[in-house]
C-alpha positions in Angstrom: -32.3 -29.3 -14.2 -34.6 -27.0 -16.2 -33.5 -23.2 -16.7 -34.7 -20.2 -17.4 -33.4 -16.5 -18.4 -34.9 -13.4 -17.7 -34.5 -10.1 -20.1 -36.4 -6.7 -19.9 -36.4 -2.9 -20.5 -34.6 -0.8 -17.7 -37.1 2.2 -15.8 -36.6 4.2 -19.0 -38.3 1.1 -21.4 -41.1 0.4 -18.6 -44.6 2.1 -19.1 -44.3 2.9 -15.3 -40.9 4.1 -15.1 -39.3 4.7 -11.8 -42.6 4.5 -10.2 -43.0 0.4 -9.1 -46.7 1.6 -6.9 -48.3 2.5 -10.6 -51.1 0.2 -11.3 -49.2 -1.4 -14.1 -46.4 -2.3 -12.4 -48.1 -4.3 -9.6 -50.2 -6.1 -12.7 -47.2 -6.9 -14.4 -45.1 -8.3 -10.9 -48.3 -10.6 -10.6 -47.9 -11.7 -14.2 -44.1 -12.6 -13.8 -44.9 -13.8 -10.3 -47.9 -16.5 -11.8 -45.2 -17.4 -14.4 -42.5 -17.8 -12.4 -44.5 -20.2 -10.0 -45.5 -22.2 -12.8 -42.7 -22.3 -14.0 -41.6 -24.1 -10.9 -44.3 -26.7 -10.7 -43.1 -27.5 -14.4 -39.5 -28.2 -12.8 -37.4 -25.9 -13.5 -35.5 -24.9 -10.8 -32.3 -22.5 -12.0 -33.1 -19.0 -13.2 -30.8 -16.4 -14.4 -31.1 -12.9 -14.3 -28.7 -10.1 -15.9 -29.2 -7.9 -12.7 -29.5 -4.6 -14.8 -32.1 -2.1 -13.5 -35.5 -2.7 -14.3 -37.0 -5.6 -15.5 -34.0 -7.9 -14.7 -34.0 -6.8 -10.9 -37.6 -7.2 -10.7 -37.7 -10.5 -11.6 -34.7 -11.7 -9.3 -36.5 -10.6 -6.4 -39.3 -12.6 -7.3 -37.2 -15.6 -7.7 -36.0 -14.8 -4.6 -39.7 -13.8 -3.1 -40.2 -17.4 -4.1 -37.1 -18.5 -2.6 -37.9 -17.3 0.9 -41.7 -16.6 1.4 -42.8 -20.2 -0.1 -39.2 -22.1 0.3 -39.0 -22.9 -3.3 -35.9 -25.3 -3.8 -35.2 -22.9 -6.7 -31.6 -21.1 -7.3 -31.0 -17.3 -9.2 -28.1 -17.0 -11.0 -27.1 -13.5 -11.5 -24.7 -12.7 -14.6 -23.0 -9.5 -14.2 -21.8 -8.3 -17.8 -18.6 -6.5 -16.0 -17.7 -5.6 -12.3 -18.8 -1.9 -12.3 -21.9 -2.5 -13.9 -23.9 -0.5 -11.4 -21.6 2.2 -10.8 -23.2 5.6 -11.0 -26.9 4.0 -9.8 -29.0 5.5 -7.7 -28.8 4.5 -4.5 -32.2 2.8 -4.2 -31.2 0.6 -7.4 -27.2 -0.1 -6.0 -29.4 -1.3 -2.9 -31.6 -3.5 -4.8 -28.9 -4.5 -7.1 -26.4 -5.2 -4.0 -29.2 -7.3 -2.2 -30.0 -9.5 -5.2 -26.9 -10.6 -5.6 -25.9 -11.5 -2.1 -29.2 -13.3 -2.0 -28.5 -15.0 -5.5 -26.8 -18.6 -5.9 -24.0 -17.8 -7.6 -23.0 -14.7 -9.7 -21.3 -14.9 -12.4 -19.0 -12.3 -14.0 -18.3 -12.3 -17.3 -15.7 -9.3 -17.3 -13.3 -7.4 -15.1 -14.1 -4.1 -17.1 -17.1 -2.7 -19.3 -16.0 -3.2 -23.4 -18.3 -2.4 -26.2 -20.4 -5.2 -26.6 -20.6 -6.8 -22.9 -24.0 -6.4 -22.2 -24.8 -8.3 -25.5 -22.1 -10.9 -24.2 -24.1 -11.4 -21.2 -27.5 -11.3 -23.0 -26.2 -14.5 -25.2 -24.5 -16.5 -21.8 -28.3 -16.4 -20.6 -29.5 -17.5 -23.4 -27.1 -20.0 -24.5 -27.0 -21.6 -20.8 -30.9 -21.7 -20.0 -33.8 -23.7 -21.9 -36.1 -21.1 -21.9 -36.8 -17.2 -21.8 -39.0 -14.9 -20.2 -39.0 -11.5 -21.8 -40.8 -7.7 -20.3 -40.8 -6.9 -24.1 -42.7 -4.0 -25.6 -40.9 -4.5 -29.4 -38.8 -1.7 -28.8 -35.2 -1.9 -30.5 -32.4 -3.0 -27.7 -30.7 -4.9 -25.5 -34.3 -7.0 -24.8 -34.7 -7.5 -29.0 -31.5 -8.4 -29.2 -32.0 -11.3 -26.9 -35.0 -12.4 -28.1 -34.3 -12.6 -31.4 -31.1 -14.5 -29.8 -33.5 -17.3 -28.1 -35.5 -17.7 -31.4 -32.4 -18.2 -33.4 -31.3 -20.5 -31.1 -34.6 -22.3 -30.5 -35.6 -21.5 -27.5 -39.1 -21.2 -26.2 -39.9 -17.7 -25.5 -42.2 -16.4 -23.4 -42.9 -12.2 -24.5 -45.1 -10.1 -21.5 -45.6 -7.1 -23.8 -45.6 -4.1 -20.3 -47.6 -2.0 -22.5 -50.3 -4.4 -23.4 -50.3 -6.8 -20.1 
């Protein structure tokens, strides 16, 4: 089994926001959606995704996407930091959220209750139980820098789609 982790800004990180029908947000799905498919024809079959809003989301549903529309023996793992983690969402994103993770594999919950430091908990479980990781990484400080400094520490290969540059 070959596996890979997904990190990535939330709406507020993402050059096209809230808005998914901007231009660069249908370039950058196709980008994640070529990866993800090669990806798969280089074996690996188990991806992981930290279900936050954003980035994380967008690439579960394409694992899923791949999943259903070209029945890809693949499986998502989602790892939810702490229980709550999307109370106070909008209801679009608890929808999407909700959705992934009844469509996921397995999730995984790494707390009963939000503590300072959780969502860097969860950052290093998907880097410490994958092989590789894809990043939606602008260089920003955060959460996403965190985790790929993480992977290059730990020796991961990294893959960096830069939603700025494309």
């Amino acid at each position: 089994m070959m596996k890979l982790a997904f990190t990535g800004h939330r709406p507020e990180g993402l050059p096209f926001g809230e808005n998914e029908d901007a231009q660069s947000c249908r370039v950058l799905r196709r980008l994640l959606w070529e990866e993800i498919v090669k990806r798969i024809d280089d074996g690996y079959d188990t991806f992981y995704c930290g279900a936050a809003k954003g980035a994380d989301i967008i690439c579960g549903e394409l694992v899923v996407l791949a999943q259903e529309k070209l029945s890809m023996p693949v499986q998502l793992i989602c790892v939810v930091p702490f229980k709550d983690q999307a109370k106070g969402w909008s209801d679009s994103w608890l929808c999407r959220y909700n959705t992934l993770l009844e469509k996921s594999s397995q999730v995984i919950q790494l707390s009963e209750h939000y503590y300072r430091g959780c969502y860097y908990t969860r950052d290093r479980y998907l880097v410490d139980h994958t092989d590789a990781l894809i990043a939606v990484y602008s260089g920003r400080r955060g959460g996403t820098a965190y985790t790929v400094q993480y992977a290059n520490e730990k020796g991961k290969e990294v893959t960096i789609l830069n939603p700025y540059t494309l």
